[in-house]
N, C-alpha and C positions, 0 to 999 in steps of 0.2 A: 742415327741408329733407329729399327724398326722399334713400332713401340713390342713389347714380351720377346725381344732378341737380347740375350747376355751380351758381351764380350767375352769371347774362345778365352780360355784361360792357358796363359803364358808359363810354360815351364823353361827354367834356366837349369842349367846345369849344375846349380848350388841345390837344387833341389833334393832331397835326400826322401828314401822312403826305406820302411822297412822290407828285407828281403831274409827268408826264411828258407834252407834245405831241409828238405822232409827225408831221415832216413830210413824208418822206419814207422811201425805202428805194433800195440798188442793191444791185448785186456790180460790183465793180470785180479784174482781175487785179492779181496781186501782182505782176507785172512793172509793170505802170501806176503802182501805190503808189508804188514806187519811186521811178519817176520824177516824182513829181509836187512842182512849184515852187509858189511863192505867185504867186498869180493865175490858176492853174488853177481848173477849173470842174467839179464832180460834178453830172452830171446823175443825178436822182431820178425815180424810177417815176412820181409823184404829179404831177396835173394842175393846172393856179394854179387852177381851179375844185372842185377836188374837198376834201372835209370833212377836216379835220386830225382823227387821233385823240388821245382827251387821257386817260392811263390813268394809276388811284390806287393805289398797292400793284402797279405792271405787272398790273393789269385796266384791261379797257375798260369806263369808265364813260359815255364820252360822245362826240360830234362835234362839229367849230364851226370860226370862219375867223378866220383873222388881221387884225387891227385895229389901229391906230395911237391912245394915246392917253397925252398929256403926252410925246412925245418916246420910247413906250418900247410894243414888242410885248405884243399882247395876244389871249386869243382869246377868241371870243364863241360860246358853247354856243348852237348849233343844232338838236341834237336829242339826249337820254338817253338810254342805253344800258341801265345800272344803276344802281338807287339807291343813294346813296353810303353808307347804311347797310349793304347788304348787301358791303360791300369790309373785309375783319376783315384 
């Protein structure tokens, strides 16, 4: 090996990273937090048409929508961002 060359680092497939869908965003006041009960309602910038972002290691890797399957959230990539190889 050169001398200041690493060795590529090897990912296996036990590898596990965290991934995150982003469904929305606000700003809400801290007077409002306070106040707020169960059955209040946060309205989110994001439109029910618009692409959820789904990021690996907090990057964006990808886009896609929510879907219902066996009883339980899911989202279906609609379009790549990055390749999930380049997320170190």
């Amino acid at each position: 090996m050169e001398v200041g060359m690493e060795p590529a680092r090897t990912v296996s497939q036990s590898d596990r990273v965290p991934v995150t869908i982003q469904l929305g965003r606000t700003r809400v006041a801290r007077d409002d937090l306070v106040d707020v009960v169960g059955g209040a309602l946060v309205v989110l910038d994001q439109t029910i048409e618009a692409p959820l972002d789904i990021y690996a290691e907090d990057r964006l890797i990808a886009r896609g929508e929510i879907v219902v399957m066996n009883e339980k959230f899911c989202v279906k990539v609609t379009e790549l961002v990055a390749h999930v190889n380049e997320v170190a």
